[in-house]
Backbone as JSON, one array per atom type, in Angstrom:
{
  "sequence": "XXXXXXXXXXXXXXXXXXXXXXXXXXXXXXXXXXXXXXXXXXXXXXXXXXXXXXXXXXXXXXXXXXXXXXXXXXXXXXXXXXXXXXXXXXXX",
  "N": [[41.91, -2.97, -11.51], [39.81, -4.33, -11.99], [38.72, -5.08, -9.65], [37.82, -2.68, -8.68], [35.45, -2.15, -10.91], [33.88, -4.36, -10.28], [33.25, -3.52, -7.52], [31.73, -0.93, -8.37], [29.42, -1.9, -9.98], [28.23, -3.59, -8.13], [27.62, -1.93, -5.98], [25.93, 0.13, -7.74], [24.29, -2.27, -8.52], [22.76, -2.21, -5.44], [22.14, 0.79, -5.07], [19.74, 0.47, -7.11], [18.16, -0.88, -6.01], [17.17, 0.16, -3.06], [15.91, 2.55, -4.34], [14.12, 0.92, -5.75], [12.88, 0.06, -3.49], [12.1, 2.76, -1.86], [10.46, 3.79, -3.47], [8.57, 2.25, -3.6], [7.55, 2.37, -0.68], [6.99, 4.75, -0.46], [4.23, 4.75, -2.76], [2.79, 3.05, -0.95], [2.46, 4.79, 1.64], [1.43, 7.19, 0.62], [-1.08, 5.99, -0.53], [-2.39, 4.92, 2.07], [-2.56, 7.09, 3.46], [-4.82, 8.84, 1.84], [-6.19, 6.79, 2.52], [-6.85, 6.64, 4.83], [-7.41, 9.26, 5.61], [-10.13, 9.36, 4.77], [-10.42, 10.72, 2.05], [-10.41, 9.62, 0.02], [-10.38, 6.67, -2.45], [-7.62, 4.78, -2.6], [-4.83, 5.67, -5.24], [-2.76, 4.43, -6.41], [-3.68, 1.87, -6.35], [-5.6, -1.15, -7.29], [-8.92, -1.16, -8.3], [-11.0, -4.36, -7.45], [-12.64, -6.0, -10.03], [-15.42, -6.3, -8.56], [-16.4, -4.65, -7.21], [-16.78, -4.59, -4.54], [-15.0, -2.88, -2.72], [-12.44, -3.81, -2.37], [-9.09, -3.04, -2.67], [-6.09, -3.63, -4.48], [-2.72, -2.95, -4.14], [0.59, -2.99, -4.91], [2.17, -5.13, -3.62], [0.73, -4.59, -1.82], [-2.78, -4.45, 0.03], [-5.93, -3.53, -0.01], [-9.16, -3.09, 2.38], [-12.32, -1.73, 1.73], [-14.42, -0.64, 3.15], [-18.78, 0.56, 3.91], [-19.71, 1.66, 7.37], [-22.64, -0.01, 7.94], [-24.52, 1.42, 10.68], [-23.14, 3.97, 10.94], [-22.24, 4.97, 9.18], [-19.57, 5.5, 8.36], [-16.14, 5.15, 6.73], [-14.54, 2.5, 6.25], [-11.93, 0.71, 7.6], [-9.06, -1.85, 6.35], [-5.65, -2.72, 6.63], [-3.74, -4.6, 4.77], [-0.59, -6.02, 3.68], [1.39, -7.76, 2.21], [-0.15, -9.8, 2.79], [-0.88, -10.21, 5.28], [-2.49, -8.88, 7.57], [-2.31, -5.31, 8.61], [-2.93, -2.63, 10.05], [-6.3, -1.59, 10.87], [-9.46, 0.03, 11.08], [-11.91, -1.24, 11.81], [-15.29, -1.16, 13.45], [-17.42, -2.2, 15.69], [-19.61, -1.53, 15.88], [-23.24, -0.65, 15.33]],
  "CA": [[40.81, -2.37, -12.23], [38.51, -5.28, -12.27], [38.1, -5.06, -7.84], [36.85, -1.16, -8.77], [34.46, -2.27, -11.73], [33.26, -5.02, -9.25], [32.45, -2.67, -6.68], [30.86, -0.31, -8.47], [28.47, -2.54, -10.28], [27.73, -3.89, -7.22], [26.74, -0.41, -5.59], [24.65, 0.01, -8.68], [22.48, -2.81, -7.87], [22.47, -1.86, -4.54], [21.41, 1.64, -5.44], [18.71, 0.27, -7.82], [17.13, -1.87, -4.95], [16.99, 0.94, -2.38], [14.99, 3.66, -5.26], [12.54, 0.7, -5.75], [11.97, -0.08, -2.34], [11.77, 3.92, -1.48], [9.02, 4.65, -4.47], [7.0, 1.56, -2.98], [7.29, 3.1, 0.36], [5.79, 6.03, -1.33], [3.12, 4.7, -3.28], [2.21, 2.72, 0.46], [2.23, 5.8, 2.36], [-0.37, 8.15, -0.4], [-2.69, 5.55, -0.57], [-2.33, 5.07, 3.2], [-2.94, 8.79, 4.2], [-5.66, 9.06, 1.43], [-7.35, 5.89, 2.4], [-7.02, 6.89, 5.88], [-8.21, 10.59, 6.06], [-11.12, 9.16, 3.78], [-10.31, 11.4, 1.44], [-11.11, 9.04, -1.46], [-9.61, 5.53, -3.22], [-5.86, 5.29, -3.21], [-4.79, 5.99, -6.54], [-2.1, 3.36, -6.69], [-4.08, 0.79, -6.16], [-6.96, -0.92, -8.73], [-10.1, -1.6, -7.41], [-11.2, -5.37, -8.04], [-14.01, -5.64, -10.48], [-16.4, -6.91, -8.34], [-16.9, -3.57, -6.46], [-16.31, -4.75, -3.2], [-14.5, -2.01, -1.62], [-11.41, -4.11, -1.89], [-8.41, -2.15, -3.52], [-4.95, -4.57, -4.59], [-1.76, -2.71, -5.01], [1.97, -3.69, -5.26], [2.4, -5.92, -2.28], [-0.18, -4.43, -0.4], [-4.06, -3.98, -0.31], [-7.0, -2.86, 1.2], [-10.26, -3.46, 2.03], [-12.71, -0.4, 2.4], [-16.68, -1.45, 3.53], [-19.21, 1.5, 5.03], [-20.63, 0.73, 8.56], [-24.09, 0.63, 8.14], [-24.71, 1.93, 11.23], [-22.43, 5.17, 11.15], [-21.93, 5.64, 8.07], [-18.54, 5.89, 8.36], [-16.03, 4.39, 5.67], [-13.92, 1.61, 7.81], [-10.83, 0.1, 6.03], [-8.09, -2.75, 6.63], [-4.53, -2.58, 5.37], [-2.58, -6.13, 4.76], [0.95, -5.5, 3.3], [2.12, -9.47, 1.5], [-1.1, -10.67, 2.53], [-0.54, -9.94, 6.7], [-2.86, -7.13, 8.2], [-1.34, -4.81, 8.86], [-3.82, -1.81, 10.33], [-7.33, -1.44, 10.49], [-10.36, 0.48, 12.21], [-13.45, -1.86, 11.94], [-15.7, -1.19, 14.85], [-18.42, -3.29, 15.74], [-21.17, -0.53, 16.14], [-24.52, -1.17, 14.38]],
  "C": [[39.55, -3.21, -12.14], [37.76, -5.58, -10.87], [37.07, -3.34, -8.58], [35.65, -1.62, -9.88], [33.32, -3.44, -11.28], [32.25, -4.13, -8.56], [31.32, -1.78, -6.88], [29.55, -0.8, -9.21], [28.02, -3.1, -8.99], [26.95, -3.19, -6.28], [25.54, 0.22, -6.64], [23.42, -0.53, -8.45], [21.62, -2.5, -6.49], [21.63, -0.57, -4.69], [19.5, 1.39, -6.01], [17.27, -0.21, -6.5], [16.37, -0.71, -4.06], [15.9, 1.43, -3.25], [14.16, 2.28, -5.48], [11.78, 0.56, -4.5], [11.24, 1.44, -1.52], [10.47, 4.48, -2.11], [7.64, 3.48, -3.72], [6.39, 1.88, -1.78], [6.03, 4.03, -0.13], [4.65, 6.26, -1.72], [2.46, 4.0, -1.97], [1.69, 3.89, 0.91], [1.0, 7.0, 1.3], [-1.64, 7.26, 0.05], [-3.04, 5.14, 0.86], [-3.06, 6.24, 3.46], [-4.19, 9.09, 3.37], [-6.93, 8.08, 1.51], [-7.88, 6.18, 4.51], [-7.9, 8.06, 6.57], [-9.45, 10.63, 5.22], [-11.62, 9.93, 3.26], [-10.96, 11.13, -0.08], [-10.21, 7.96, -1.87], [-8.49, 5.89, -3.11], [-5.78, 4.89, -4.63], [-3.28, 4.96, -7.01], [-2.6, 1.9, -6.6], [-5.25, 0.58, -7.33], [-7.84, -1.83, -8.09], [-10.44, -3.12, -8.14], [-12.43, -5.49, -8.9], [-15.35, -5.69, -9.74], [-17.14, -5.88, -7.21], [-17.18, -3.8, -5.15], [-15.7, -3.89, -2.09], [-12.8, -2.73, -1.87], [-10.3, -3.96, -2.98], [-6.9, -3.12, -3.28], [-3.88, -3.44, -5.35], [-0.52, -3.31, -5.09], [2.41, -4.35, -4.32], [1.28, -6.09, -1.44], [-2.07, -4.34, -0.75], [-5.47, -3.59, 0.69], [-8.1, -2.97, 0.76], [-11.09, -2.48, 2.87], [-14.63, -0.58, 2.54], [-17.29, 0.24, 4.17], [-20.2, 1.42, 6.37], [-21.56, 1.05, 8.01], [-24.56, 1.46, 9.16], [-24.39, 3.31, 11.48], [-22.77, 6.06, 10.23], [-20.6, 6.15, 7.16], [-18.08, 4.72, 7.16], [-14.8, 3.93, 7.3], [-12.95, 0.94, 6.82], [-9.46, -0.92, 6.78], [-7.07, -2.16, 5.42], [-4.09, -4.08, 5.63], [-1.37, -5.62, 3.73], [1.41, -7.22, 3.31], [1.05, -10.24, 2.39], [-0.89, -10.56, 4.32], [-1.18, -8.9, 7.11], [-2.26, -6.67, 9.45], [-2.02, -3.28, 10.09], [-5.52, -2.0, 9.86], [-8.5, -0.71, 11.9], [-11.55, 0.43, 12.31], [-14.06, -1.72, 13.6], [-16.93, -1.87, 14.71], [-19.58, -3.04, 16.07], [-22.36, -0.97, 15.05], [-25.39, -0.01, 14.59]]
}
């Protein structure tokens, strides 16, 4: 009895781990696709006070500037502090 009450506490935590790492996926990927199709701020993330453009969420964050020249909005991702994507161009 005490191998089965093992196991299944053990699949528990296992479980647990997976569903957080799947919702962080999650909240990655929104503010991804919404910071990407510059749609507007990802909404998991909180902008730093200092109005910078540069948005810190749960691991990951991003930094969103607008060329001057374009006009366009231009944005880096880093994911534990490592960039990760970005599509700064160097037009003026």
């Amino acid at each position: 009895m005490k191998g089965i009450r093992a196991f299944l506490a053990k699949h528990k935590v296992i479980n647990v781990i997976v569903c957080v790492i799947c919702v962080w996926l999650i909240m990655l990927c929104v503010d991804f696709y919404r910071v990407d199709s510059m749609e507007s701020a990802p909404i998991c993330c909180m902008e730093m006070k200092n109005g910078s453009g540069h948005y810190v969420g749960l691991g990951y964050s991003f930094d969103i500037v607008e060329n001057p020249g374009s006009g366009n909005k231009e944005y880096a991702l880093y994911v534990f502090g490592q960039p990760v994507k970005n599509n700064f161009t160097n037009e003026i």
